[in-house]
Each structure stands twice: as structure tokens, then as C-alpha cells.
MDAnalysis code that builds the backbone (N, CA, C; Angstrom):
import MDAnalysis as mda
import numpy as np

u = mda.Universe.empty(561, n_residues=187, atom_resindex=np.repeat(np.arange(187), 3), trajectory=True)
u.add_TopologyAttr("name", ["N", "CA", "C"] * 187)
u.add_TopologyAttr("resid", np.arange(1, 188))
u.add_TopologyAttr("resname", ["UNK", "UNK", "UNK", "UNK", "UNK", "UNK", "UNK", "UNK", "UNK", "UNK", "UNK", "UNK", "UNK", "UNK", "UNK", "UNK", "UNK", "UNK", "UNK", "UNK", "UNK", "UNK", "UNK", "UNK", "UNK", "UNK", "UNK", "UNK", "UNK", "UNK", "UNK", "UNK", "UNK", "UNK", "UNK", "UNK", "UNK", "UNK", "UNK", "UNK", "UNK", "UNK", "UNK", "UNK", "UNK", "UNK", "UNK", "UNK", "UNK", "UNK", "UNK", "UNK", "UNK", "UNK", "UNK", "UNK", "UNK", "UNK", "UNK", "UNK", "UNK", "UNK", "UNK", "UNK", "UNK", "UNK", "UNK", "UNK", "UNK", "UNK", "UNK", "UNK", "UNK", "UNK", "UNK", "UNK", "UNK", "UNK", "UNK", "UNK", "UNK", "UNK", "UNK", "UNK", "UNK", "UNK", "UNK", "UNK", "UNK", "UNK", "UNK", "UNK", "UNK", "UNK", "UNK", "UNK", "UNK", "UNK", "UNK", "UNK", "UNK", "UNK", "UNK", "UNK", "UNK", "UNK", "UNK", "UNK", "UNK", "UNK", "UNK", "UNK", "UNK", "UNK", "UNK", "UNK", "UNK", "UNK", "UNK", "UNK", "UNK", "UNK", "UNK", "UNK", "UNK", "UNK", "UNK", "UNK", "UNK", "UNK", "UNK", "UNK", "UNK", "UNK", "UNK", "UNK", "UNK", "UNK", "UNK", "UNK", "UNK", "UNK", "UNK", "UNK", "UNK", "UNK", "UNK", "UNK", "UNK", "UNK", "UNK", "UNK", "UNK", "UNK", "UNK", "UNK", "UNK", "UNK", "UNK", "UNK", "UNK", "UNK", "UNK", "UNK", "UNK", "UNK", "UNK", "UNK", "UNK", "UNK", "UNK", "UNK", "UNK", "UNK", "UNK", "UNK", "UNK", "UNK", "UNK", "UNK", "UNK", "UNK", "UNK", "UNK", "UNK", "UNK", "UNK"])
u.atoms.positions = np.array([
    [-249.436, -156.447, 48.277],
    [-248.193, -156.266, 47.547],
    [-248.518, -155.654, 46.190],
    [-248.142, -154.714, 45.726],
    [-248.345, -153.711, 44.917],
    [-247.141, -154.516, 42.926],
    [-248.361, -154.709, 42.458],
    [-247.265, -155.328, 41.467],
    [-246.246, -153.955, 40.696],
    [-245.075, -154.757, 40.486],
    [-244.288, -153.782, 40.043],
    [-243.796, -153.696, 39.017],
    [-244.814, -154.468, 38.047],
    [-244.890, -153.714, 36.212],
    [-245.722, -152.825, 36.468],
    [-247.298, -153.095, 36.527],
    [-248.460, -152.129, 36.501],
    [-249.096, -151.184, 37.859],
    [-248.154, -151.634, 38.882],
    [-248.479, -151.104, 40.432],
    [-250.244, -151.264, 40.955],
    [-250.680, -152.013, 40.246],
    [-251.805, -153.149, 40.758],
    [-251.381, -152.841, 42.359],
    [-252.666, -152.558, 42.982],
    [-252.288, -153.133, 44.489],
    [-252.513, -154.312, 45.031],
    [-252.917, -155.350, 44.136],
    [-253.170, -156.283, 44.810],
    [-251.946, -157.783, 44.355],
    [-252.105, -158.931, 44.654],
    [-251.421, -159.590, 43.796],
    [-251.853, -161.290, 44.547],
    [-251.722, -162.119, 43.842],
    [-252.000, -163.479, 44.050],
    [-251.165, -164.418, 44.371],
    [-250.777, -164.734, 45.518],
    [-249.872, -165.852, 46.070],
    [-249.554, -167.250, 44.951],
    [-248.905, -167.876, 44.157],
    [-248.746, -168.796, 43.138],
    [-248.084, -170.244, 43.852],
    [-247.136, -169.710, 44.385],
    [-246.073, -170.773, 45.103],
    [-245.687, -170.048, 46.227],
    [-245.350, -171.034, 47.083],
    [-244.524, -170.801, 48.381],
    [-243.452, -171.753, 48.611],
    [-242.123, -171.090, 49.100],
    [-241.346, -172.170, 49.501],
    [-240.074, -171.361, 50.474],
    [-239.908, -172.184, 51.360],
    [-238.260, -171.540, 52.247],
    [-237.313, -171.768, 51.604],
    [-235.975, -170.655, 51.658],
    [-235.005, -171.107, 51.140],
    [-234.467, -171.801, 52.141],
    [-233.077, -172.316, 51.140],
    [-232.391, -173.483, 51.724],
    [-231.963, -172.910, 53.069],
    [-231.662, -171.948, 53.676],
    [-231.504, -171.843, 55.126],
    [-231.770, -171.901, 56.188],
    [-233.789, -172.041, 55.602],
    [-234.814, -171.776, 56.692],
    [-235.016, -170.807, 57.002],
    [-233.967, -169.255, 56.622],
    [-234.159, -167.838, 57.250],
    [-235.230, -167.292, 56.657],
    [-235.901, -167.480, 55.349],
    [-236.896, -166.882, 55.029],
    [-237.848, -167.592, 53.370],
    [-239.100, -166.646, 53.392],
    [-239.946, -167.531, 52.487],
    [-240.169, -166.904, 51.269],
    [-239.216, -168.185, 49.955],
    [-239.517, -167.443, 48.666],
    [-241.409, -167.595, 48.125],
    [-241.415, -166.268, 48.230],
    [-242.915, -166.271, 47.089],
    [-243.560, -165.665, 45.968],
    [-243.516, -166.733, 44.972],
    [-243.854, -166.483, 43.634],
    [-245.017, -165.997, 43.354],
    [-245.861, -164.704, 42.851],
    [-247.021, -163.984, 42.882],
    [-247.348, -163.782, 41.722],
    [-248.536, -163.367, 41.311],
    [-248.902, -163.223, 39.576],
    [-249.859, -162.300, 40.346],
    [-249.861, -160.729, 39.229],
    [-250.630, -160.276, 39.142],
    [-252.207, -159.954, 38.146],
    [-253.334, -159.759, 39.069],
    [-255.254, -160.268, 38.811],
    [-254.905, -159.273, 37.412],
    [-253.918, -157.855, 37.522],
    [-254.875, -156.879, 36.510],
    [-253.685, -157.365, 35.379],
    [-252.651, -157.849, 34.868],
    [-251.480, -157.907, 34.162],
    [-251.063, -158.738, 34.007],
    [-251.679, -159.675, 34.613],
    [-251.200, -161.576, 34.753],
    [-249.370, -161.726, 34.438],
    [-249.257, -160.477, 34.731],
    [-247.445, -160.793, 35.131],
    [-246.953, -161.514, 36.467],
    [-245.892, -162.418, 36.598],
    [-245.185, -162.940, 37.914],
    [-244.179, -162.315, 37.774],
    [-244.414, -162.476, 39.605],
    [-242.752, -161.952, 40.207],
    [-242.590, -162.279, 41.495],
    [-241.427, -162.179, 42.159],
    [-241.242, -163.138, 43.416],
    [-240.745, -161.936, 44.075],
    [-241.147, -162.296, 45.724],
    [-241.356, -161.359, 46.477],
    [-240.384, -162.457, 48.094],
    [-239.560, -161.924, 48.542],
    [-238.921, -163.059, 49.752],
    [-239.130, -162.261, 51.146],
    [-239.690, -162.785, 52.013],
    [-239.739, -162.557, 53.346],
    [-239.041, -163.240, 53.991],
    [-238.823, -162.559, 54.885],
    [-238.206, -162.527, 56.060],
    [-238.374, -161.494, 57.400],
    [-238.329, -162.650, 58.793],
    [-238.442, -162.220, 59.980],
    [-237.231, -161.055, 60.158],
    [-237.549, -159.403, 60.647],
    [-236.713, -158.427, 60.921],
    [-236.493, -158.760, 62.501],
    [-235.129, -158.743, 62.582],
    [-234.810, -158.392, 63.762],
    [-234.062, -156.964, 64.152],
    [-234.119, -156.426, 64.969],
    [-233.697, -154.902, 65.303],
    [-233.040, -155.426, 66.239],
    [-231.935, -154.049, 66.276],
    [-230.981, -153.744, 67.541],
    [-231.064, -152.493, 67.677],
    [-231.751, -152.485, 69.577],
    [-231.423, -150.845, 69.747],
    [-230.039, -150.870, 70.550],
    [-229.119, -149.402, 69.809],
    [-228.232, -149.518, 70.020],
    [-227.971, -148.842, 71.510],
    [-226.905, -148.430, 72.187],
    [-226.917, -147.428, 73.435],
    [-227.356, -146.262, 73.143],
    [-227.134, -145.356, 72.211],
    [-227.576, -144.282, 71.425],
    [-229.018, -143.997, 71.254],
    [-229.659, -145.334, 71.377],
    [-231.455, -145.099, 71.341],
    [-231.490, -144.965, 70.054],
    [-230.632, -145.487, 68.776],
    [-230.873, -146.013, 67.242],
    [-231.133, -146.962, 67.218],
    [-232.137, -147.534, 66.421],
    [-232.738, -148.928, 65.868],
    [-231.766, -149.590, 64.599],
    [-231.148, -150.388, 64.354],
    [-230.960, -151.146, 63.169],
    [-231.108, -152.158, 62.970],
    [-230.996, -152.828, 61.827],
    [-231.324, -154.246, 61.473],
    [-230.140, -154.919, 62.183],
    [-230.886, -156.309, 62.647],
    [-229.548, -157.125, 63.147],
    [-228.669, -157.661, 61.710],
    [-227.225, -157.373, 61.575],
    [-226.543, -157.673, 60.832],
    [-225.660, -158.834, 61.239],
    [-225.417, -160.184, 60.992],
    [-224.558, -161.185, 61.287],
    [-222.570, -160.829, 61.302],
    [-222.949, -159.781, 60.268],
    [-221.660, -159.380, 59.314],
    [-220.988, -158.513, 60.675],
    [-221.557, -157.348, 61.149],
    [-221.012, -156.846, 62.369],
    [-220.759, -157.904, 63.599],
    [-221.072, -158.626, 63.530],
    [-221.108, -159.407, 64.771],
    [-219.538, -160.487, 64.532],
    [-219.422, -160.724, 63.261],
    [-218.286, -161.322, 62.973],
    [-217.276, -160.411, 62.923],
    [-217.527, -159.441, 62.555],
    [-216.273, -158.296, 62.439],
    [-215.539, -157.762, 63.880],
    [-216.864, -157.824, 64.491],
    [-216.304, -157.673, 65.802],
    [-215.619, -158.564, 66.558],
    [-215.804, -159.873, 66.181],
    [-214.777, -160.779, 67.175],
    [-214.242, -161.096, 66.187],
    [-213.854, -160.751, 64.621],
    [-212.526, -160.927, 64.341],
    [-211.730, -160.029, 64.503],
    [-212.161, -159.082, 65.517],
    [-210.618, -157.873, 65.800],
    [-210.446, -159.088, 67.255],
    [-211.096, -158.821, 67.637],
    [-210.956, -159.881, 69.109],
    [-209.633, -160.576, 69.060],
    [-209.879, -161.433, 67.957],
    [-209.360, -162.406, 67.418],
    [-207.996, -162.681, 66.355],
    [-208.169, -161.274, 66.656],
    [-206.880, -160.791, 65.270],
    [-205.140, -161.411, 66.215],
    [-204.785, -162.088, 65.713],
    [-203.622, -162.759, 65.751],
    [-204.056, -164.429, 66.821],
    [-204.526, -164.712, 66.776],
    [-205.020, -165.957, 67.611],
    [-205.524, -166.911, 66.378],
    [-205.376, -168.189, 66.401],
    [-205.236, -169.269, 65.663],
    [-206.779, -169.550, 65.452],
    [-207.499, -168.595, 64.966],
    [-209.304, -168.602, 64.973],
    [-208.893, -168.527, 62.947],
    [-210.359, -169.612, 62.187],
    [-210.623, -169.597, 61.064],
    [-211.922, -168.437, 60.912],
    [-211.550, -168.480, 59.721],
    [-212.978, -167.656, 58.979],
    [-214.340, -168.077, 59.009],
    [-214.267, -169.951, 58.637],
    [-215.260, -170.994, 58.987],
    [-215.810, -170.674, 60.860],
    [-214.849, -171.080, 61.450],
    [-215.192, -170.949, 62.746],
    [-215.597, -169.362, 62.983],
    [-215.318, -168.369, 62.736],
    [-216.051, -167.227, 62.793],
    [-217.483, -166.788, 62.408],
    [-217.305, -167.615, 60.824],
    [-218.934, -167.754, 60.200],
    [-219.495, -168.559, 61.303],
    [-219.088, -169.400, 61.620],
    [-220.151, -170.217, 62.475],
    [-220.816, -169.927, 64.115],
    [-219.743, -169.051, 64.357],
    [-220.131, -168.392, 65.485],
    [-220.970, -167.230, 65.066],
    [-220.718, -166.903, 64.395],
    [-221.956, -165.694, 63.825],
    [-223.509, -166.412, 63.601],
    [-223.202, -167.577, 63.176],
    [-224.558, -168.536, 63.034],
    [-225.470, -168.597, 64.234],
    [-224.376, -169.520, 65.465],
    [-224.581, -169.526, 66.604],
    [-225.192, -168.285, 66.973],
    [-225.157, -167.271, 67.117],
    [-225.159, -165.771, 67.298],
    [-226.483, -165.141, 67.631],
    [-226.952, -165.386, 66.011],
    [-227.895, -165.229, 65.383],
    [-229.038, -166.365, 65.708],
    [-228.386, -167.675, 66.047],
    [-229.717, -168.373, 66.054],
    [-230.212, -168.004, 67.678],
    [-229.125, -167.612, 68.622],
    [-229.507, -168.001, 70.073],
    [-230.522, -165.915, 69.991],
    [-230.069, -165.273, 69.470],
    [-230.372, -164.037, 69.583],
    [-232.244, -164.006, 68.736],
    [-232.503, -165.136, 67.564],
    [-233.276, -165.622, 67.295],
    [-234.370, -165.999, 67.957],
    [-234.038, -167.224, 69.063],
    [-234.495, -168.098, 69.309],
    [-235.005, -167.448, 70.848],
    [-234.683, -166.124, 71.412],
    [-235.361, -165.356, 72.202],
    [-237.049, -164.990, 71.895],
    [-237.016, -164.816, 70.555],
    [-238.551, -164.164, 70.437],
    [-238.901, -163.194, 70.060],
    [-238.055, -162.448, 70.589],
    [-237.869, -161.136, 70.827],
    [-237.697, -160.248, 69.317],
    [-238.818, -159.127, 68.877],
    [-238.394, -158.475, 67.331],
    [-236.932, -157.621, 67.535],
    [-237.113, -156.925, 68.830],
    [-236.014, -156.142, 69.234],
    [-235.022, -156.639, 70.437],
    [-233.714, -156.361, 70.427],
    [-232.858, -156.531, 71.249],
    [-232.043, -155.517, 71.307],
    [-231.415, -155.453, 72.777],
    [-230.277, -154.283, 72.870],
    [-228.884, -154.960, 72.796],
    [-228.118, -153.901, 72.354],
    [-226.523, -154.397, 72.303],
    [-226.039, -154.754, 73.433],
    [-226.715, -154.796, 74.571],
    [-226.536, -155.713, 75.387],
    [-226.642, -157.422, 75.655],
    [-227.947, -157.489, 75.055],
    [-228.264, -158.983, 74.800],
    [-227.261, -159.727, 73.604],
    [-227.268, -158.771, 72.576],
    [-226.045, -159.244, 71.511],
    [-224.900, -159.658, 72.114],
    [-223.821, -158.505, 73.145],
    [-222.826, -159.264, 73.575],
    [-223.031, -160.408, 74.453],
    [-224.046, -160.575, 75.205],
    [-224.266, -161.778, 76.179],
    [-224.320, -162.726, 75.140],
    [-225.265, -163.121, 73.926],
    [-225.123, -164.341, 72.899],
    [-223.587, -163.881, 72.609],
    [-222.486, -163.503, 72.278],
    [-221.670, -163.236, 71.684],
    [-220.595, -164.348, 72.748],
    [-220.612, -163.756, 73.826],
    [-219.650, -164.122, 74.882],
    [-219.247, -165.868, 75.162],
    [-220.715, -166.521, 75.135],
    [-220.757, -168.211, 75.508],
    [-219.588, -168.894, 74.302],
    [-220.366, -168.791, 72.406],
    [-219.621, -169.386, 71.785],
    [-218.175, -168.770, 71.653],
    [-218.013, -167.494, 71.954],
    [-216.244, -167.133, 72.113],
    [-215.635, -167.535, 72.794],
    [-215.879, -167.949, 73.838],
    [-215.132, -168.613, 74.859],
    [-215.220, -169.619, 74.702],
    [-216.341, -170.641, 74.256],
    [-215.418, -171.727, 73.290],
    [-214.604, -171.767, 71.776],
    [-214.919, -170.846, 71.271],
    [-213.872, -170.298, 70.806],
    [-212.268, -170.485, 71.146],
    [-212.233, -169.414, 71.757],
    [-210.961, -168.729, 72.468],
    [-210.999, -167.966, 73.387],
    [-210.111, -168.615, 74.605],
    [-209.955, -167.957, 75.523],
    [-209.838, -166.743, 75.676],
    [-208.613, -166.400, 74.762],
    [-207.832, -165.140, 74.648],
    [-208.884, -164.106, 73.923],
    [-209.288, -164.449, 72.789],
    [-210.301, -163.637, 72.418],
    [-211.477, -163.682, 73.006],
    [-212.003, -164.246, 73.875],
    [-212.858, -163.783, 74.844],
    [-212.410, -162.959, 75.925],
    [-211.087, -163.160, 76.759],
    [-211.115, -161.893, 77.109],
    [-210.585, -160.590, 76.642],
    [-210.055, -160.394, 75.448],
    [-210.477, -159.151, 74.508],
    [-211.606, -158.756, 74.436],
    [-212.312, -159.718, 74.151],
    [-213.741, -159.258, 73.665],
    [-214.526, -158.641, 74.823],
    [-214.604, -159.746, 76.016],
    [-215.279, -159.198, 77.307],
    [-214.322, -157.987, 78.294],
    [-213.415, -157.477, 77.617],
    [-212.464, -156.696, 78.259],
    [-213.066, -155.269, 77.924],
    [-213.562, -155.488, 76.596],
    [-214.561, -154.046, 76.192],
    [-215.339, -154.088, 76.152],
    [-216.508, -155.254, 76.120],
    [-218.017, -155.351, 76.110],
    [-218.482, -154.976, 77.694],
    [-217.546, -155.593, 78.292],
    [-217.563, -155.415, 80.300],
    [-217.180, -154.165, 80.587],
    [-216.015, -153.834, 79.945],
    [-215.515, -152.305, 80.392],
    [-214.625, -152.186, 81.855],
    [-213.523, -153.255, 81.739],
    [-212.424, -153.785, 82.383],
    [-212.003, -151.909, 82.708],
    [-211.991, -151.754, 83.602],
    [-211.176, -150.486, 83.871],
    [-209.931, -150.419, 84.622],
    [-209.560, -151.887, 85.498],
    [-207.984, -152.204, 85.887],
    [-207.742, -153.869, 85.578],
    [-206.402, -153.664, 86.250],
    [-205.598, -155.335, 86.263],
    [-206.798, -156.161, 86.774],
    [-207.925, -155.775, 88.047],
    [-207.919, -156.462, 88.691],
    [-209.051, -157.104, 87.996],
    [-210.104, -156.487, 87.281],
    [-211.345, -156.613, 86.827],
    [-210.502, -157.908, 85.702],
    [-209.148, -157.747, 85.208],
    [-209.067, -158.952, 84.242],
    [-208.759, -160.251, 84.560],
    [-207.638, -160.151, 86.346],
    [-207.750, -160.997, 86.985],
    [-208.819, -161.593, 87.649],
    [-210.121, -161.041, 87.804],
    [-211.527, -161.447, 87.976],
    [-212.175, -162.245, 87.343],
    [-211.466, -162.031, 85.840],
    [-212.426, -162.639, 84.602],
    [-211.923, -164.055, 84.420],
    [-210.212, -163.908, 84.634],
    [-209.455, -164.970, 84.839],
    [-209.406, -165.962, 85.571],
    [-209.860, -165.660, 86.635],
    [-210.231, -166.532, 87.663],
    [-211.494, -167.187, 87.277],
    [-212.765, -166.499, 86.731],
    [-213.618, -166.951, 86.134],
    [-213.815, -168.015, 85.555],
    [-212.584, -168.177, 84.616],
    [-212.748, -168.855, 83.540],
    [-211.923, -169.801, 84.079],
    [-210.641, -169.943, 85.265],
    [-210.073, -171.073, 86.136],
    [-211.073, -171.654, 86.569],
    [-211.899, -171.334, 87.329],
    [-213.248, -171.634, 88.053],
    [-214.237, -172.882, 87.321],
    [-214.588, -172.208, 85.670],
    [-215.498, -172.464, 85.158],
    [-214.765, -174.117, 84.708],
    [-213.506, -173.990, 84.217],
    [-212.491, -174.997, 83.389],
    [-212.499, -175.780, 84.343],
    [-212.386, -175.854, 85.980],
    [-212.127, -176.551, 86.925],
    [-210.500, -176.617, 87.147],
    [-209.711, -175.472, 87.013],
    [-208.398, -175.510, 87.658],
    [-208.115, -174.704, 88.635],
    [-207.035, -175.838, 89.296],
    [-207.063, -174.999, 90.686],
    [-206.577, -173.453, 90.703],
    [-206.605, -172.509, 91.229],
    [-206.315, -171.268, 91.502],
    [-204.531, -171.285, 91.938],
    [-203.942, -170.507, 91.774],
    [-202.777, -170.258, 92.470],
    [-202.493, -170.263, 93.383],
    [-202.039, -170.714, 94.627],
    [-202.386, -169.991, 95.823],
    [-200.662, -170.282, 96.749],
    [-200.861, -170.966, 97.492],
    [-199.422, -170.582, 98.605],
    [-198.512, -171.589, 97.927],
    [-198.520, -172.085, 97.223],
    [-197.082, -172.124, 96.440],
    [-196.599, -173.822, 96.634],
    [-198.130, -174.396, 97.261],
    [-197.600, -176.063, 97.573],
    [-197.749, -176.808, 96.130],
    [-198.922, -176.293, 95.263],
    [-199.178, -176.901, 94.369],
    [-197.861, -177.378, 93.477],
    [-197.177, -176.278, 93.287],
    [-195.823, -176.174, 92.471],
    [-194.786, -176.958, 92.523],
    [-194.782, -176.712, 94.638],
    [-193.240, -177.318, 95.696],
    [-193.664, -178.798, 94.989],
    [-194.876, -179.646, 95.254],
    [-195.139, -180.639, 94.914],
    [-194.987, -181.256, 93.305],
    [-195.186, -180.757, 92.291],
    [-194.974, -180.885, 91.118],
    [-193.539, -180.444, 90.508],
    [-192.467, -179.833, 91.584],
    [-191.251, -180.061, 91.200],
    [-190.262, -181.321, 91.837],
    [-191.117, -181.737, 93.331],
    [-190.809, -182.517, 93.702],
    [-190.729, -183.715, 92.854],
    [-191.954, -184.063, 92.054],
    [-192.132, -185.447, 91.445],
    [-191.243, -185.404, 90.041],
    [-190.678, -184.467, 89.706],
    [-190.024, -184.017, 88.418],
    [-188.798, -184.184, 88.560],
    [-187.896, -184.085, 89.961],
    [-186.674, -184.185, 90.446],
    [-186.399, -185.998, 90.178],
    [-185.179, -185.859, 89.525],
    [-184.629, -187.630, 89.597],
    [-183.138, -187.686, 90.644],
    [-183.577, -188.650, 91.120],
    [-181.851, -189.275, 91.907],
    [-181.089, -189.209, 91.448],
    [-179.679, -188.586, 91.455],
    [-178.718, -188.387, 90.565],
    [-178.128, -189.759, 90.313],
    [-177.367, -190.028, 89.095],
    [-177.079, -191.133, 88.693],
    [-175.656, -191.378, 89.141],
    [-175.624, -192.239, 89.725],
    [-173.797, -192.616, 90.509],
    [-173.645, -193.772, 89.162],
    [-172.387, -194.394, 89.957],
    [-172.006, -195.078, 89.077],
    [-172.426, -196.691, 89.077],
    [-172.610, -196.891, 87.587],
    [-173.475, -198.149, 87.701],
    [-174.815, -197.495, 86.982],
    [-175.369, -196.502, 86.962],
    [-176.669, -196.002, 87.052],
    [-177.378, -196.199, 88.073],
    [-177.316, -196.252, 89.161],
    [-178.117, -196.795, 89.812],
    [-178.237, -195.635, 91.051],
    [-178.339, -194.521, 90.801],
    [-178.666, -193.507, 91.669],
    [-177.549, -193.524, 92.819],
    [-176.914, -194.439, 93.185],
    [-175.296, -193.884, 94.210],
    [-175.825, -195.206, 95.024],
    [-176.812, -195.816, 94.976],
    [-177.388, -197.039, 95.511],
    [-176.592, -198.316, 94.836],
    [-175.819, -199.024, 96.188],
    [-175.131, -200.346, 95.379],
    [-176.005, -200.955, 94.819],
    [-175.429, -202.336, 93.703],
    [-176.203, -203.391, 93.474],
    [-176.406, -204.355, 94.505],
    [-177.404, -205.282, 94.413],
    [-177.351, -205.932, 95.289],
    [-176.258, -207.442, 95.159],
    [-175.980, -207.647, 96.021],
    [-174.985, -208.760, 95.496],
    [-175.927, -210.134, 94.947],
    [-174.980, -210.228, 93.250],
    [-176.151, -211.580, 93.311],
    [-175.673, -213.166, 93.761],
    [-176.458, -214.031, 93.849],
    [-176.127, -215.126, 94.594],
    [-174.805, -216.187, 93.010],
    [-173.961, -216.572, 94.311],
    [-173.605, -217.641, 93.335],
    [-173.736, -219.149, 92.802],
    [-173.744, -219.169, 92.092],
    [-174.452, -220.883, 91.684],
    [-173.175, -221.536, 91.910],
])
């Protein structure tokens, strides 16, 4: 590390410490020829190659921006957005991996949106997937019936039955559904 009063190339480690996030390590250095300090912070780079075959730094900030269009009119916070960006970042992290493609990004992206929001998950996976009809969204839909454990739609008993139990006996007179009382005994 090249000091940067006197451009010394060398310089002397003083202190070490992580910041409060854990993302990276502050270190305090003094330079052999100038006995000046100065602090120098590392941090692990992660890259994204994009479809284009461009490299950039992984940014948290794009990753939130993007599922807050997702998300644009759906009952989602800013908090809960930061935090899915957290999520994001740690699972995209916690691969290993220096580089990833914008593929692997939307796959971490997809799990915490959908707990998230439904709806903005399928926005989101409607263009990350590349939905090209009705049916590919009814696919996704079913998906996510599947995954939730509800039943599917199907010939129309589920319904007949759940209007059945909803129907009441009409009330005659007396209240008592058009059904006499019973006669009671006399003492």
C-alpha cells in the first residue's frame, strides 16, 4: 500500500478491526519513511457478469430498485425492502463465488420476494422468466397454489360444497326455520 502523503510504497499494519457490519476490515497503517497514519478499508469484491458479457460490482442498491418497481403499489416497506436486499446479498455471498451471473442474482432475488409478496413476485418473475403468454402466468400460479398447499380449481365441487354450508333454513314463524315447536309438557 503506497502511502499517500509521501507515496512510500510500503506501509505498516497498526490496528485492525471489522466494521460494525462484518462486510469489511478497517485498517489503520503508519508509514516506515514519514511516520504518517492513515486508514485503508477492505473489502471482499463481488462481480456480476451481466448478459452483455460486462463485469460490475455487485450493488445491493440495484437489487432493491428492482423489486421496488415490482412492488410499486403493493403494501411492501422500505425496511422490508432493505432487508431483502440484505437477504440478497448474504445468500449471493454465502455461494463463494467472486463472480456471479444475473442469473444467479434473480434466483437469490426470487425465494425472499415471494415471501415478500406474492404479487410482486410474480411481477418480478414475469420478467426475470420472460412470461411470453396467459399461460406461462397461470403456470407460475399454480406454482405458488402448489407450494402454499391450496387446492387447485377444478370441477366446481369444491365451491357447490362451500355454498352449501353457507345456505341457512329460511326462518318461518317463531324462528324456527318453518319447523313447529315441540309441544311442551304440562305440569
Amino acid at each position: 500500500m503506497h502511502c499517500p502523503f509521501c507515496r512510500h510504497p510500503d506501509s505498516r499494519v497498526v490496528d485492525s478491526r471489522t466494521t460494525d457490519d462484518g462486510t469489511s476490515i478497517r485498517r489503520r497503517r503508519q508509514c516506515p519513511d514519514c511516520s504518517r497514519r492513515f486508514t485503508t478499508v477492505e473489502t471482499c469484491s463481488l462481480m456480476v457478469v451481466k448478459r452483455s458479457g460486462v463485469t460490475e460490482p455487485f450493488s445491493r442498491t440495484k437489487i432493491i430498485n428492482g423489486v421496488r418497481k415490482a412492488c410499486q403499489g403493493r403494501p411492501v416497506t422500505e425496511d422490508a425492502l432493505a432487508q431483502l436486499g440484505q437477504r440478497v446479498e448474504e445468500a449471493v455471498r454465502a455461494t463463494g463465488s467472486a463472480e456471479l451471473t444475473t442469473h444467479d442474482v434473480g434466483l437469490a432475488i426470487l425465494g425472499p420476494l415471494q415471501e415478500l409478496d406474492l404479487v410482486a413476485y410474480l411481477r418480478f418473475a414475469s420478467v426475470y422468466r420472460a412470461f411470453d403468454s396467459l399461460e406461462d402466468f397461470e403456470a407460475a400460479i399454480e406454482e405458488l397454489r402448489e407450494e402454499q398447499g391450496e387446492r387447485p380449481a377444478g370441477d366446481g365441487e369444491d365451491c357447490k360444497d362451500a355454498v352449501e354450508e353457507r345456505v341457512e333454513p329460511e326462518r318461518g314463524p317463531g324462528g324456527t326455520g318453518g319447523v313447529p315447536e315441540p309441544a311442551r309438557a304440562a305440569d
